[in-house]
PQR file of N, CA, C, O and H, with PARSE charges and radii, in Angstrom:
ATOM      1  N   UNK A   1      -1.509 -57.304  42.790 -0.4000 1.5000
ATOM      2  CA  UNK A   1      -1.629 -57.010  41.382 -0.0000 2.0000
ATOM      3  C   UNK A   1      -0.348 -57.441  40.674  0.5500 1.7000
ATOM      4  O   UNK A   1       0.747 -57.184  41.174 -0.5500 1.4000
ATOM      5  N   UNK A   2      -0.460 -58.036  39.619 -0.4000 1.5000
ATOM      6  CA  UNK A   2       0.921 -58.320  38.387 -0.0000 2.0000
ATOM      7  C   UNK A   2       0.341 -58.137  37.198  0.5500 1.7000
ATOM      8  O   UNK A   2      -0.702 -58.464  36.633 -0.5500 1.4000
ATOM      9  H   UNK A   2      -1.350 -58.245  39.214  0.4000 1.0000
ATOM     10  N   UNK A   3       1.509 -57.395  36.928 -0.4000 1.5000
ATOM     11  CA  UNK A   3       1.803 -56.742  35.114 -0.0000 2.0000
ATOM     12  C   UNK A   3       2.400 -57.805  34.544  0.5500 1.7000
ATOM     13  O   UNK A   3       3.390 -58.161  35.184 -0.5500 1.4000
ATOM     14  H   UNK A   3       2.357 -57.129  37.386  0.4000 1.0000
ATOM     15  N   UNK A   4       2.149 -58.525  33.469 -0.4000 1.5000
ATOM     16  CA  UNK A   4       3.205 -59.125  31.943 -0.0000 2.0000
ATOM     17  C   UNK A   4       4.147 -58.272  32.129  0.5500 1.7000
ATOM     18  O   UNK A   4       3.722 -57.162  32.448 -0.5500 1.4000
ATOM     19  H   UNK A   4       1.346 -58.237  32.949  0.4000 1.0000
ATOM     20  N   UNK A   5       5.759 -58.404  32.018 -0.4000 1.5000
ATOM     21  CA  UNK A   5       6.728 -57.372  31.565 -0.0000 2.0000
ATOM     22  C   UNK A   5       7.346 -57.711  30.237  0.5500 1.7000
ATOM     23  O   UNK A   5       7.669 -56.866  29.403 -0.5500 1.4000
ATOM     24  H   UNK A   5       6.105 -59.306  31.759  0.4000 1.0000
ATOM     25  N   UNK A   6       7.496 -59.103  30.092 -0.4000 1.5000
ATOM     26  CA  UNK A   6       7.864 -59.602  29.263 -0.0000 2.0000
ATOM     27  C   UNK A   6       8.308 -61.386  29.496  0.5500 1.7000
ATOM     28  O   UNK A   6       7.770 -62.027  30.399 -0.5500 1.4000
ATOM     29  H   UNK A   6       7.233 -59.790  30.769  0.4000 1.0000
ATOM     30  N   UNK A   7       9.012 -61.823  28.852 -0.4000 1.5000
ATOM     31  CA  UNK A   7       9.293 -63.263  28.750 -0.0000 2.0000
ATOM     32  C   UNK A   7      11.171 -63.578  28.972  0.5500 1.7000
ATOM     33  O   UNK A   7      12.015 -62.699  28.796 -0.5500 1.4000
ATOM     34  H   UNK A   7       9.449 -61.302  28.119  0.4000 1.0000
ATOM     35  N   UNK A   8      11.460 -64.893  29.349 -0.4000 1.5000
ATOM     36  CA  UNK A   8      12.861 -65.115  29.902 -0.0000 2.0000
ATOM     37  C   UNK A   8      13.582 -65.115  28.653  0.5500 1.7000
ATOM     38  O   UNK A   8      12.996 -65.941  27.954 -0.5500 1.4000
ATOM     39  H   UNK A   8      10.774 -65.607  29.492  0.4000 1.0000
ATOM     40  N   UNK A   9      14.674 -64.559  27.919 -0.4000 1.5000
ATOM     41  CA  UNK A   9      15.203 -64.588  26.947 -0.0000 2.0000
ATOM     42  C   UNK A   9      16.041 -66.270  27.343  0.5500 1.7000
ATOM     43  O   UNK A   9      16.889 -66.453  26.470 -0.5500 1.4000
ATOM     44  H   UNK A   9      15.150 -63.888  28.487  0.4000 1.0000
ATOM     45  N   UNK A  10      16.028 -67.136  28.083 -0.4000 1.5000
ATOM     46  CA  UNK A  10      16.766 -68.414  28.041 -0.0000 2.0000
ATOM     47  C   UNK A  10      15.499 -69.288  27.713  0.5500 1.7000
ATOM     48  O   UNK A  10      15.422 -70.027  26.731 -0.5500 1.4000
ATOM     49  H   UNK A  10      15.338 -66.987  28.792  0.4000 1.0000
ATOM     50  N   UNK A  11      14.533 -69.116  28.638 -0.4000 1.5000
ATOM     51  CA  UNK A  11      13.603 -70.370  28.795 -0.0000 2.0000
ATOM     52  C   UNK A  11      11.593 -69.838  27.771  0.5500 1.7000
ATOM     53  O   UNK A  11      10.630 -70.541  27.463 -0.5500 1.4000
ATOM     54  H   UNK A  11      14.595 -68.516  29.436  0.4000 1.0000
ATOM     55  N   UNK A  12      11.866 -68.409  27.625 -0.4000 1.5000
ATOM     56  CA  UNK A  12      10.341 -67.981  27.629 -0.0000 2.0000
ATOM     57  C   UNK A  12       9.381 -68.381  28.398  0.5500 1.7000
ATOM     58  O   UNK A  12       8.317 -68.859  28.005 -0.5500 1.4000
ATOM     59  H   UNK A  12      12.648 -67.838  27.875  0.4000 1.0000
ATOM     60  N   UNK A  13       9.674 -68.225  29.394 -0.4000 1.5000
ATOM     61  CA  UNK A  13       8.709 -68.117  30.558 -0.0000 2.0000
ATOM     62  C   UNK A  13       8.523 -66.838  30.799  0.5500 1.7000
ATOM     63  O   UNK A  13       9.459 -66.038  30.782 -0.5500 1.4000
ATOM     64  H   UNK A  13      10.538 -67.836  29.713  0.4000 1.0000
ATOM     65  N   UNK A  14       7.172 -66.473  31.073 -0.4000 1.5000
ATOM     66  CA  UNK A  14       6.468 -65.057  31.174 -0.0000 2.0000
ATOM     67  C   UNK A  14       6.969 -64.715  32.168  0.5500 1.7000
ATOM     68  O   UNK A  14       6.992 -65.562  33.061 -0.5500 1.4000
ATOM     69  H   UNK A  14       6.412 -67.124  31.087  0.4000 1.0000
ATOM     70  N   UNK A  15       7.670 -63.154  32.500 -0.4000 1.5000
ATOM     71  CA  UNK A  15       8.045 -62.538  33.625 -0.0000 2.0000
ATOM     72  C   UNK A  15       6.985 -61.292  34.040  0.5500 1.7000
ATOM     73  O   UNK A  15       6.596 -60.396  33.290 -0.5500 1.4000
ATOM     74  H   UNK A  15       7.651 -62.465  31.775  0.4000 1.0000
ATOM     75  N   UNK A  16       6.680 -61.473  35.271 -0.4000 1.5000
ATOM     76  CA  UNK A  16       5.975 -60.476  35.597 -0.0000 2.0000
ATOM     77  C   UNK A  16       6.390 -59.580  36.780  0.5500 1.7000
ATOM     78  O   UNK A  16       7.274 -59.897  37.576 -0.5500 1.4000
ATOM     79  H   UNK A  16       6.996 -62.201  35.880  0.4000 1.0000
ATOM     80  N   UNK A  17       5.778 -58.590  36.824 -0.4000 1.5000
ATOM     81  CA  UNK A  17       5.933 -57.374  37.857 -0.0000 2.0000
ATOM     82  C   UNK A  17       4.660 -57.752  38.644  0.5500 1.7000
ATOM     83  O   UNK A  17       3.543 -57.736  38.127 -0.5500 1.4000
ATOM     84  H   UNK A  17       5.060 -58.332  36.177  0.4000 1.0000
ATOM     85  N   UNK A  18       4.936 -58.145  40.126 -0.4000 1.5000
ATOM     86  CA  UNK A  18       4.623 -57.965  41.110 -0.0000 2.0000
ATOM     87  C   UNK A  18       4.234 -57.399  42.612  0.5500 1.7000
ATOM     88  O   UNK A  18       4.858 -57.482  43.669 -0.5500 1.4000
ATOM     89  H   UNK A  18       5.843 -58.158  40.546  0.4000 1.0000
ATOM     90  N   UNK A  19       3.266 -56.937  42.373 -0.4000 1.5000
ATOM     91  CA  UNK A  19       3.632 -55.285  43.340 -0.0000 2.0000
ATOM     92  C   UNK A  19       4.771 -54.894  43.599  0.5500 1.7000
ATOM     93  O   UNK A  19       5.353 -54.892  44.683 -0.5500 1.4000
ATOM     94  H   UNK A  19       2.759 -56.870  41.514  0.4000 1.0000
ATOM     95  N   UNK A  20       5.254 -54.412  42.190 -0.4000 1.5000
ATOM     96  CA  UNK A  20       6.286 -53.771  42.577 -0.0000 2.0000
ATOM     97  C   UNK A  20       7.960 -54.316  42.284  0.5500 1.7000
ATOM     98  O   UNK A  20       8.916 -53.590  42.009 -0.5500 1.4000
ATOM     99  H   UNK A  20       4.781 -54.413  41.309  0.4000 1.0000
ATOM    100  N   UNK A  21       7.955 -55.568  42.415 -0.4000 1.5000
ATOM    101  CA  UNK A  21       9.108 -56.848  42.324 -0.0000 2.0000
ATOM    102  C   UNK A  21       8.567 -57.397  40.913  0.5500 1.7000
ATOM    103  O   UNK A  21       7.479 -57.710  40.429 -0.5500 1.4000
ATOM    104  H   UNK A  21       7.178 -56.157  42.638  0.4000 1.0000
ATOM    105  N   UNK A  22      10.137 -57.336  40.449 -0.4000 1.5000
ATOM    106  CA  UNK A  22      10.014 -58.590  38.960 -0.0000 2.0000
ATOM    107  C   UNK A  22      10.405 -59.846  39.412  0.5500 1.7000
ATOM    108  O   UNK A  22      11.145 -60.266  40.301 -0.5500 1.4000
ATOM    109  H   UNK A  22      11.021 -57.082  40.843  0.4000 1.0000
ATOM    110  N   UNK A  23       9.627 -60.374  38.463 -0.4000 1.5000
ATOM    111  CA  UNK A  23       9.981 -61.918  39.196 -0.0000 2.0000
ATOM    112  C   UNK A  23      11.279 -62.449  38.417  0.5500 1.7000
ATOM    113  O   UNK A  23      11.495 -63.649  38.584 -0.5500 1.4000
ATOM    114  H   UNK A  23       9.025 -60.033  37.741  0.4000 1.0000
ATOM    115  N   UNK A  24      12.235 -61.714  37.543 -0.4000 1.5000
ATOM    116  CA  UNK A  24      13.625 -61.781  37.045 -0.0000 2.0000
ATOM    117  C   UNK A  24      14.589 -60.831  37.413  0.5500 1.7000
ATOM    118  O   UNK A  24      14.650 -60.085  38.391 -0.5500 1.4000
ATOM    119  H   UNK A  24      12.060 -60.739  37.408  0.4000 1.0000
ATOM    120  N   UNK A  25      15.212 -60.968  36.605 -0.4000 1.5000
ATOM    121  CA  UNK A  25      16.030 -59.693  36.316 -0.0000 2.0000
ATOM    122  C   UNK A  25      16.333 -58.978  35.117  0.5500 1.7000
ATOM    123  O   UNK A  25      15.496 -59.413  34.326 -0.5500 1.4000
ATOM    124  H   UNK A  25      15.162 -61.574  35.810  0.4000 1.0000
ATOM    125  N   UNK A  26      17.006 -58.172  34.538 -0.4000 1.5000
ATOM    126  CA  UNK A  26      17.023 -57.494  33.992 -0.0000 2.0000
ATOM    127  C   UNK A  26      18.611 -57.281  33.383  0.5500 1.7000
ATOM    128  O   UNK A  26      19.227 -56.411  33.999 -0.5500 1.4000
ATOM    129  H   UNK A  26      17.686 -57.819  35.181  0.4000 1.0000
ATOM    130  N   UNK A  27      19.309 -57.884  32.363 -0.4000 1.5000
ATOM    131  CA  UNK A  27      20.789 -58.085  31.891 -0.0000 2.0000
ATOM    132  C   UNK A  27      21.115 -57.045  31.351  0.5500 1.7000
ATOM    133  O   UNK A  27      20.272 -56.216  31.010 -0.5500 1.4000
ATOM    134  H   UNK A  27      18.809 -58.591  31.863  0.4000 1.0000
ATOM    135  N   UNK A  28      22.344 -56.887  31.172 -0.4000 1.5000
ATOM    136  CA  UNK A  28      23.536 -55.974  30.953 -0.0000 2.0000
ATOM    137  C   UNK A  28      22.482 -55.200  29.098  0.5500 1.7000
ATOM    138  O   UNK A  28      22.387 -54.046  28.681 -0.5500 1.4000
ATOM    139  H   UNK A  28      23.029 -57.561  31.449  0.4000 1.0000
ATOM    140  N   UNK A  29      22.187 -55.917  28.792 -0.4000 1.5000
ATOM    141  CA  UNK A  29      21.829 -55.980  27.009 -0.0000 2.0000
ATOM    142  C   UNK A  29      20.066 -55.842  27.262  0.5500 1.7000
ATOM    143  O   UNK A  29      19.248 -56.050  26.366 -0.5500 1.4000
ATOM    144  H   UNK A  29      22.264 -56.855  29.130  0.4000 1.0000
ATOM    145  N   UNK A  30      19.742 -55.477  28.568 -0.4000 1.5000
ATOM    146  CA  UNK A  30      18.119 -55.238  28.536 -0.0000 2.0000
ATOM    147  C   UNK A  30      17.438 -56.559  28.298  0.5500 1.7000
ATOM    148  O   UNK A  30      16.257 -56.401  27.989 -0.5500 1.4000
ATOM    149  H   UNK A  30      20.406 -55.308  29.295  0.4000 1.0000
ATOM    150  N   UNK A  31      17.769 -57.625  28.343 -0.4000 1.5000
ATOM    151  CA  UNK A  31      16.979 -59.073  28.013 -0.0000 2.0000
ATOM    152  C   UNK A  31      16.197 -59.158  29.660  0.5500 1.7000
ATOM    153  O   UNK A  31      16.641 -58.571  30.646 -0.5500 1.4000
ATOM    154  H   UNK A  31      18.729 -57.753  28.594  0.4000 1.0000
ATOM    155  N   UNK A  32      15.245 -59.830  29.648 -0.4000 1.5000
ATOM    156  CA  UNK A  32      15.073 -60.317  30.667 -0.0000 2.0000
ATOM    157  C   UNK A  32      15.516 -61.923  31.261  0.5500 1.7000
ATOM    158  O   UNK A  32      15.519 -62.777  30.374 -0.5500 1.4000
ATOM    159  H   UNK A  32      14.885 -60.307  28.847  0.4000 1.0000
ATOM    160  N   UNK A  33      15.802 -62.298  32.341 -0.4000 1.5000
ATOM    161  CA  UNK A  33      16.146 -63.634  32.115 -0.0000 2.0000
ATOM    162  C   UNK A  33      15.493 -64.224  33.772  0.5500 1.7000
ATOM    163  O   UNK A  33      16.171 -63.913  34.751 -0.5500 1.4000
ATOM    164  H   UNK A  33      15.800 -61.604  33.061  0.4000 1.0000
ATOM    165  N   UNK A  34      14.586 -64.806  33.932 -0.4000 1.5000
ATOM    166  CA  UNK A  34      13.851 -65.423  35.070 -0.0000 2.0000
ATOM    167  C   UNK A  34      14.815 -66.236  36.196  0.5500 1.7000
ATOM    168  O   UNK A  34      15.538 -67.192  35.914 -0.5500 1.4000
ATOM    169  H   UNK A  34      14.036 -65.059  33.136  0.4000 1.0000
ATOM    170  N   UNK A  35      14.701 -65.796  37.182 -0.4000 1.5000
ATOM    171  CA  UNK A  35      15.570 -66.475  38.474 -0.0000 2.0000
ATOM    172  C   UNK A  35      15.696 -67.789  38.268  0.5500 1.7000
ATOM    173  O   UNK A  35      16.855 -68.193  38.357 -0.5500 1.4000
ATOM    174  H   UNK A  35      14.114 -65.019  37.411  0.4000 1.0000
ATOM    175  N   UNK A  36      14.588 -68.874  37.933 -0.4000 1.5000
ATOM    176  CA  UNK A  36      15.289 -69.874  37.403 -0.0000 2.0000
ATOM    177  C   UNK A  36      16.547 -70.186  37.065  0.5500 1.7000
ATOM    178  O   UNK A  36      17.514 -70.837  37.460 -0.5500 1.4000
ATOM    179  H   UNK A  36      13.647 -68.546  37.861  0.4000 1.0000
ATOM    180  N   UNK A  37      16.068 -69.250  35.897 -0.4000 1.5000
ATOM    181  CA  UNK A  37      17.130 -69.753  34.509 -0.0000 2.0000
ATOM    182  C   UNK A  37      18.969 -68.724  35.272  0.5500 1.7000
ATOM    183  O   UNK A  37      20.079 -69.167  34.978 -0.5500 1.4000
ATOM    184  H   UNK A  37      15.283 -68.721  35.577  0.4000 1.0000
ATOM    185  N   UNK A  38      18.844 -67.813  35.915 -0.4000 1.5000
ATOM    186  CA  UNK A  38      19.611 -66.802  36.891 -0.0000 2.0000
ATOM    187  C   UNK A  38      20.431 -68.170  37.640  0.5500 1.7000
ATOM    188  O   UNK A  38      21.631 -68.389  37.479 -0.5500 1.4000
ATOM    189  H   UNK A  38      17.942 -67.453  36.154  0.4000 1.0000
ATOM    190  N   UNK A  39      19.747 -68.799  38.262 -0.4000 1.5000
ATOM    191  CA  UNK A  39      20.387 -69.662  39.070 -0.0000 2.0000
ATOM    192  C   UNK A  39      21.267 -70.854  38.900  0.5500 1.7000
ATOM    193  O   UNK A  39      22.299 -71.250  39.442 -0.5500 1.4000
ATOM    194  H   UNK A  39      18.772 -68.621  38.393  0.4000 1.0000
ATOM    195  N   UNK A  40      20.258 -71.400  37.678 -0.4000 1.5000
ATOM    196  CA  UNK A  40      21.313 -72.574  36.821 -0.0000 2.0000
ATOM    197  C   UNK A  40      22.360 -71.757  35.957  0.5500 1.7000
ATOM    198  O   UNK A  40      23.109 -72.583  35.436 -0.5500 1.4000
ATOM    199  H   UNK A  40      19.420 -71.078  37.238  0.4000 1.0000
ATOM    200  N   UNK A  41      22.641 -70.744  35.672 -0.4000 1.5000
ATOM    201  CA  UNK A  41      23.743 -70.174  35.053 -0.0000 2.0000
ATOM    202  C   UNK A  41      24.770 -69.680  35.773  0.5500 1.7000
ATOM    203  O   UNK A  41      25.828 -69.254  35.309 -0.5500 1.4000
ATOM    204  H   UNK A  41      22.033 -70.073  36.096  0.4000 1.0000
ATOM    205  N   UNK A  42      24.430 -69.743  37.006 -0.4000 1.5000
ATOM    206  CA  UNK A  42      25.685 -69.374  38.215 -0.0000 2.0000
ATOM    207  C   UNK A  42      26.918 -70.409  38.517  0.5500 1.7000
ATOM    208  O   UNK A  42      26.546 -71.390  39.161 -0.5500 1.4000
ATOM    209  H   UNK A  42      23.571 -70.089  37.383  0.4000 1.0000
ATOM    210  N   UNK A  43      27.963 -70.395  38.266 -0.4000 1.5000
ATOM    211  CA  UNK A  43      28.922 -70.899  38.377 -0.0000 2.0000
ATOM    212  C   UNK A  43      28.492 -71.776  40.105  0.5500 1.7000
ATOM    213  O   UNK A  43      27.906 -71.205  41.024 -0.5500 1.4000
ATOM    214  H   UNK A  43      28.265 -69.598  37.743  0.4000 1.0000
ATOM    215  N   UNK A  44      28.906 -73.010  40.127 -0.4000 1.5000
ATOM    216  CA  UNK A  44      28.304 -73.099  41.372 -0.0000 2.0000
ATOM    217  C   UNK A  44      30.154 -73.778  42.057  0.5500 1.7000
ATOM    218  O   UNK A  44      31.098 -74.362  41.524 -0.5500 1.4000
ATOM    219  H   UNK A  44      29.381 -73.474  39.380  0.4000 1.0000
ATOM    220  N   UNK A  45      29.802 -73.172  43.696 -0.4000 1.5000
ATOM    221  CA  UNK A  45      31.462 -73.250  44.615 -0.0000 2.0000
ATOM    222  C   UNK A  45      31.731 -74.438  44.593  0.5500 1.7000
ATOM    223  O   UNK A  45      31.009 -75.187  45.251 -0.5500 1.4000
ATOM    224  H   UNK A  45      29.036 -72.697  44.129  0.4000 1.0000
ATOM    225  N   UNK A  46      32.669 -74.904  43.957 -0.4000 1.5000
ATOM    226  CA  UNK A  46      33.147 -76.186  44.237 -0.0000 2.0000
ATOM    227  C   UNK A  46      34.483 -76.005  45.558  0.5500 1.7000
ATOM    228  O   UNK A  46      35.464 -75.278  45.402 -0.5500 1.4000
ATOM    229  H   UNK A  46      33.256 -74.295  43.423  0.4000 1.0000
ATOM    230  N   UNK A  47      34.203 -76.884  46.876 -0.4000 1.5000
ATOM    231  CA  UNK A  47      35.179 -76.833  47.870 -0.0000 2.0000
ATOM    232  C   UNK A  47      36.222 -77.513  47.799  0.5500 1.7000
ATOM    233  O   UNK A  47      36.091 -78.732  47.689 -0.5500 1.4000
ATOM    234  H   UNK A  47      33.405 -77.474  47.002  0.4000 1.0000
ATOM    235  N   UNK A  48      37.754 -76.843  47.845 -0.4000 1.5000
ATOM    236  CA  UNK A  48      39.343 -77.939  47.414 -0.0000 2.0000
ATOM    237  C   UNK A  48      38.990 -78.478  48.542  0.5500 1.7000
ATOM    238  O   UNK A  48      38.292 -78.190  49.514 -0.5500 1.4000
ATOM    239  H   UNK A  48      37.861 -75.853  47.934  0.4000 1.0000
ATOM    240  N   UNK A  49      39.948 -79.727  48.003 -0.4000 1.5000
ATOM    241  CA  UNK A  49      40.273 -80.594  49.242 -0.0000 2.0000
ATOM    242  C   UNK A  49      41.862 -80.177  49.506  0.5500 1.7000
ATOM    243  O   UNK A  49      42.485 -80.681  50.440 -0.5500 1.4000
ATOM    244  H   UNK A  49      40.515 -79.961  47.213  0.4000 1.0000
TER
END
């Protein structure tokens, strides 16, 4: 079963509740924002040489 919870405040893509699991997360300010959009906003490790 999945519920609508709401939409990605970056991309508006529909987020839903999934037995139980959102398929985002949930920000500091209550927005929702979809793992997608979670992932491209992550600083990503750059290794020194």
């Amino acid at each position: 079963m999945h519920e609508l919870v709401g939409t990605c405040a970056k991309c508006s893509k529909p987020i839903y509740c999934r037995e139980g699991f959102l398929d985002g997360v949930v920000l500091e300010d209550k927005s929702l924002v979809c793992f997608e959009c979670l992932e491209l906003s992550k600083p990503r490790w750059e290794p020194s040489e």
